[in-house]
C-alpha positions in Angstrom: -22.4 -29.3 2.7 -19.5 -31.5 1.1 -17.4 -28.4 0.9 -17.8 -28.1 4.5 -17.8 -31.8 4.7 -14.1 -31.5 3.5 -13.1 -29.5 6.7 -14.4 -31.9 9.2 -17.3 -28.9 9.5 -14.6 -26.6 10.7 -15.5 -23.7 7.8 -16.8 -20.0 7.7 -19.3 -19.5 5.0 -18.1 -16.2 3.1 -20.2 -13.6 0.7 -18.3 -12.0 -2.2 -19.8 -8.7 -1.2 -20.4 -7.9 2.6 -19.0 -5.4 5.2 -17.4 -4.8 8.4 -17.4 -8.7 8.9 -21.5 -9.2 8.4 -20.2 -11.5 5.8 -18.7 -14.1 7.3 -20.6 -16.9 9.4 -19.1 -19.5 11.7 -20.7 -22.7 10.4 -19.9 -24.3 13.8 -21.9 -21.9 15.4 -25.4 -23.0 13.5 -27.6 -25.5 13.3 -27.9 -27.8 10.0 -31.5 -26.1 8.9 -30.3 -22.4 9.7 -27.1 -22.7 7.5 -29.1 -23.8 4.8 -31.4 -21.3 4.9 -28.7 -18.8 5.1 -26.7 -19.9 2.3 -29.9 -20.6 -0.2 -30.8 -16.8 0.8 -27.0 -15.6 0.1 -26.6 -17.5 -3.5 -29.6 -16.0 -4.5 -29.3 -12.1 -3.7 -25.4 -13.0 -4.8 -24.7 -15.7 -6.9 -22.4 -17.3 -4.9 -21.1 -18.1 -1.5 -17.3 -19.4 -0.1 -16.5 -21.8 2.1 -12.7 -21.2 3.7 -11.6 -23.4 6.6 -10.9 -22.0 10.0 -7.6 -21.1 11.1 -6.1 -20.8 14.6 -6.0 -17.1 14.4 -4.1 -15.0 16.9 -4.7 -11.2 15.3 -6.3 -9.7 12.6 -4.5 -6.8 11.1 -4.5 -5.6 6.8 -1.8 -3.9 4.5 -2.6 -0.9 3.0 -2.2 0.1 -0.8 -2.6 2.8 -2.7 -3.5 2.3 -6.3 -2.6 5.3 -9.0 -1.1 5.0 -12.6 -2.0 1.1 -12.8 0.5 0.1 -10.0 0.2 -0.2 -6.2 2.5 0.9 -3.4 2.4 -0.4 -0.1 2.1 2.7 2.5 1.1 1.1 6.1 -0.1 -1.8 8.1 -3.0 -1.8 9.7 -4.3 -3.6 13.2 -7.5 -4.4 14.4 -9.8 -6.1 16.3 -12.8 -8.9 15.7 -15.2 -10.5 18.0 -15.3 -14.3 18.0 -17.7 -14.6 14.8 -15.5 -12.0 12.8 -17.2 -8.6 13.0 -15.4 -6.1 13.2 -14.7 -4.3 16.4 -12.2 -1.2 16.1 -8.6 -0.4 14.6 -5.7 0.1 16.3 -4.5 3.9 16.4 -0.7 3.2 15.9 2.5 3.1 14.6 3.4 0.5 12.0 6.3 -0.7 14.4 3.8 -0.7 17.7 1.5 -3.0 15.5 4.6 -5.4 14.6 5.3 -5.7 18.7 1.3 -6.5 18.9 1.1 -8.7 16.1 4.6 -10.9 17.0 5.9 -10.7 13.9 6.9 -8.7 10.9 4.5 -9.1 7.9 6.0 -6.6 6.4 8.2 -9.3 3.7 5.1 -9.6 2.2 4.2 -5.7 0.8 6.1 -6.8 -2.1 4.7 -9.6 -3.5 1.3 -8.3 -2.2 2.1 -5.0 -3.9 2.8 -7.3 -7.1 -0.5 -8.8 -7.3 -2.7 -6.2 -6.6 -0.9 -3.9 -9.1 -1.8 -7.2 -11.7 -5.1 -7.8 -10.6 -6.7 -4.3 -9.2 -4.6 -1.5 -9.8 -5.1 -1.6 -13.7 -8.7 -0.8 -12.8 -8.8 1.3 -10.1 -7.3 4.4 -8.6 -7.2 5.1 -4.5 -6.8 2.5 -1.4 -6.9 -0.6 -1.4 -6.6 -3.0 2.0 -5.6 -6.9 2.3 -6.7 -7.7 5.5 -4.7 -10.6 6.8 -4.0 -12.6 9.9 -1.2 -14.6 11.7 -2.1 -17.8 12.8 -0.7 -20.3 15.5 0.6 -23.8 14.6 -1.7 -26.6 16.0 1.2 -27.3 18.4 1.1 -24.0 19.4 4.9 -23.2 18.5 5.3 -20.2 16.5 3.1 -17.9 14.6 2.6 -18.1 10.9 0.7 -15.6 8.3 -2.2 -16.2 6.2 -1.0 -13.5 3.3 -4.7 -12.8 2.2 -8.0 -13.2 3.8 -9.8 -10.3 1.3 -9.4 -7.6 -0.5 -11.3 -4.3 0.2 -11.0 -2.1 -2.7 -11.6 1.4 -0.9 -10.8 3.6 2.4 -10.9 1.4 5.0 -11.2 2.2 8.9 -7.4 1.1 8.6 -6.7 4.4 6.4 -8.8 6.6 9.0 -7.0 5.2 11.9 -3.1 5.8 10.4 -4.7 9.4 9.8 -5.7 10.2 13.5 -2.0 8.4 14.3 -1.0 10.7 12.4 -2.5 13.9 14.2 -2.9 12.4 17.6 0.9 10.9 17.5 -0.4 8.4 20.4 -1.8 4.5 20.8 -5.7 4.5 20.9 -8.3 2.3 19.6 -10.3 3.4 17.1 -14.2 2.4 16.7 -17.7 3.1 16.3 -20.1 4.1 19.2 -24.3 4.4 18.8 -24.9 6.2 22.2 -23.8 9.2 24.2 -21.4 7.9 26.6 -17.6 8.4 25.7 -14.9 6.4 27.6 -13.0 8.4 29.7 -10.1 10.5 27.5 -11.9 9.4 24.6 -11.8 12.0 21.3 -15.0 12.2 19.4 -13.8 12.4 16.0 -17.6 13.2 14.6 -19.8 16.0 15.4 -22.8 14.4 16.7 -25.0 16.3 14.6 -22.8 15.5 11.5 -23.6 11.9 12.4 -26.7 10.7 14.6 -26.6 7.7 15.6 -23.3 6.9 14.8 -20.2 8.5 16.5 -16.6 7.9 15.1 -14.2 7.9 18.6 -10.8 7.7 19.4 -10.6 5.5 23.2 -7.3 5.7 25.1 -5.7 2.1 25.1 -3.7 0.2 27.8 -0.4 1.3 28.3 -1.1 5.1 26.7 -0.7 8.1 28.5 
């Protein structure tokens, strides 16, 4: 409670391990005696919990890695899309130059030093993807957009990887994201037999402005 104290109570409570957002808790959006509860639960199953202080985020997008050989290369961005407490929603299907024009502005300065400390920290240990999500965030006057270079670090494939592969095939902008019913926007792709996966379908939805 001091750490979030030292905010002015404007934090997100963050587990080392979660996924897909489930993680990360608004502490602005719960009562004293539920946070508690939560946080006594989390350091127990994990050790451990973060506190971070909010940001006036615009967009949420990552960098992708690839780790091999003990260094890491920087081989695309990746945008995508959060609800209001930070779970995830669905990446963008797009070019690295369409998700510059949606973001703003150019992150791309950082793949260097990004690609530097990952190849220090992770790549030594690990071989395959690696993604730094990220976001810009706007100035509490509201004048220009600035980055936050590292928000975490998921050492895997991420939906990010899966959606510059369907760019890849499809060659168009789409949104990329997980449906748990039948119905399939109209134009959609379903990228996952149903019977492969039931419950779950993995589906490609046109986006505004795509043919």
């Amino acid at each position: 409670m001091q750490a979030i104290g030292r905010f002015g109570g404007n934090a997100f409570i963050k587990l080392p391990w979660s996924s897909s957002g489930r993680g990360v808790f608004d502490v602005r959006r719960l009562n004293r005696s539920t946070l508690l509860r939560y946080v006594d639960g989390f350091i127990r199953r994990q050790g451990s919990v973060m506190v971070e202080r909010s940001r006036n985020k615009v967009s949420d997008f990552a960098m992708l890695f690839r780790c091999a050989g003990g260094k890491a290369v920087f081989e695309a961005l990746s945008g995508f899309h959060t609800d209001a407490g930070g779970r995830y929603l669905g990446n963008m299907i797009a070019s690295d130059d369409a998700i510059v024009s949606h973001l703003g502005i150019d992150p791309r300065g950082w793949a260097d030093p990004l690609a530097g400390a990952v190849s220090s920290v992770i790549a030594p240990y690990y071989d395959g993807w690696v993604g730094v999500d990220m976001m810009t965030e706007c100035e509490t006057s509201g004048a220009r957009l600035g980055i936050v270079p590292c928000v975490e670090a998921n050492v895997r494939m991420t939906m990010g990887v899966v959606a510059k592969y369907v760019y890849n095939r499809l060659g168009r902008n789409m949104l990329l994201s997980v449906k748990t019913d039948s119905r399939l926007p109209a134009g959609s792709v379903d990228l996952s037999p149903v019977a492969s996966s039931p419950g779950m379908r993995f589906v490609a939805s046109p986006t505004a402005g795509s043919e």
